[in-house]
N, C-alpha and C positions, 0 to 999 in steps of 0.2 A: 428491249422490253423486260428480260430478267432481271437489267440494271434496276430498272424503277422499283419492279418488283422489291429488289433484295434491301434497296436502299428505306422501302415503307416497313420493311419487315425490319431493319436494325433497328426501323425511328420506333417503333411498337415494343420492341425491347427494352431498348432503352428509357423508353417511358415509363413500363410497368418496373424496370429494375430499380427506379429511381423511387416510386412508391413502396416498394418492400419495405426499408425502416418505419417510414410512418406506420403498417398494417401491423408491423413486428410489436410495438407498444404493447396495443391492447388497451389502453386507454384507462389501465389502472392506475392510481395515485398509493405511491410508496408510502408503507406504513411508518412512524415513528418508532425505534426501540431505543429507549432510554437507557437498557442493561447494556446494549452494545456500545452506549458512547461513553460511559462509563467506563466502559472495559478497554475501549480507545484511549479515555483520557488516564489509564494508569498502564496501559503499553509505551504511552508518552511520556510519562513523570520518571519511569524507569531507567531510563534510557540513561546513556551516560554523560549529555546533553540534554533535558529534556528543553522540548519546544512549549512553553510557556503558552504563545499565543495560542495554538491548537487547544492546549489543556480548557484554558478558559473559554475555548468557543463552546468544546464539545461540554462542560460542565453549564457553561450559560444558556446550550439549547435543552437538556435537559431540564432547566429551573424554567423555561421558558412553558415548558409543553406539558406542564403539571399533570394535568388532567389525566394526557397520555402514557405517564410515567410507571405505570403497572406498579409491579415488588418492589421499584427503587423507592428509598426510604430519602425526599428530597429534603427533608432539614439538614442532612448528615451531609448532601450535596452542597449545599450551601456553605454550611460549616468549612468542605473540604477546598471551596473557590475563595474564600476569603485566605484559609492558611497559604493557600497556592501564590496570593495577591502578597503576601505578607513572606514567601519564602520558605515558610516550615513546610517542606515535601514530602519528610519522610509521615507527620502527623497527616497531611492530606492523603499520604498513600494509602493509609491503614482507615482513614475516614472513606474514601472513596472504596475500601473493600467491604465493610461494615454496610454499606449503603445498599451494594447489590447483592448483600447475605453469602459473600463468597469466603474462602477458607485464603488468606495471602498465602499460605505455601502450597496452595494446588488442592482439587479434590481429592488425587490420588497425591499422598506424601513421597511415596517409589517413585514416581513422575517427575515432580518438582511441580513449582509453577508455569502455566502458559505464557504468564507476563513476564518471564524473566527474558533480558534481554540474550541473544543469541553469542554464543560463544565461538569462535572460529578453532577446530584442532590442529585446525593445516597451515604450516609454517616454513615457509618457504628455504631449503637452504642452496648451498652452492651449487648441487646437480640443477638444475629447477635454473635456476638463473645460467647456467654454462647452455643449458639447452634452449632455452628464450635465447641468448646471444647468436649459437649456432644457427637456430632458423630462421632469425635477423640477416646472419650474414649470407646464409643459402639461398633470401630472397633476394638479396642483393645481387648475389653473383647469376641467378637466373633472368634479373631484369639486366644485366649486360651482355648476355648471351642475346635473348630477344634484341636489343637494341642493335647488336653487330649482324644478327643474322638478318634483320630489314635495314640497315644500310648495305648489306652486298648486294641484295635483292631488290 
């Protein structure tokens, strides 16, 4: 009898646990910001690679969503999809900041820019690499040890 019992009790949990995401929504529809795809599409241009196609999605949804486009200034948007299409990046970098009234070297100058891409200071040398090899071989020598102690066993 607890059997059944326990067994209706999991099936009711796991029924309700399964509704949790849908209730977690809320059934709001995400707003449009135009300044944030902007600010995507010149974290992208920066890059030391930039990804072209991204650039042009996020600059085409903004020309797309006019209406919704607040402060961004979308001629200068346009302006800067066409340079992006044509390869001038550095002209589109400096259009696309222009657009969302932002400063290219950062609010705060002592700062730098947000969009600059990330710089690594850590640089691996010989200790670093001797120690990675060391604990390469220490797993090694540990998975032979297990191996011999369940073949005697």
């Amino acid at each position: 009898m607890t059997r059944y019992f326990n067994s209706i009790l999991m099936a009711v949990i796991l029924l309700l646990g399964g509704a949790i995401p849908a209730m977690a929504h809320g059934g709001e529809e995400t707003t449009f910001n135009a300044e944030n795809n902007v600010k995507q599409a010149i974290v992208t241009i920066v890059q030391k690679q930039p990804n072209i196609g991204v650039i042009e999605m996020k600059l085409d949804e903004v020309i797309k969503n006019k209406g919704e486009a607040g402060k961004v200034d979308i001629t200068k948007v346009e302006e800067a999809l066409k340079l992006v299409k044509d390869g001038k990046y550095e002209k589109a970098k400096s259009l696309m900041f222009a657009s969302i009234a932002e400063n290219p070297d950062g609010k705060n100058p002592n700062l730098g820019s947000p969009f600059v891409e990330y710089e690594k200071e850590f640089s691996p040398d010989k200790a670093v690499y001797l120690l990675l090899a060391s604990a390469i071989f220490f797993v090694g020598i540990g998975g032979l040890i297990l191996k011999q102690q369940r073949l005697r066993g």
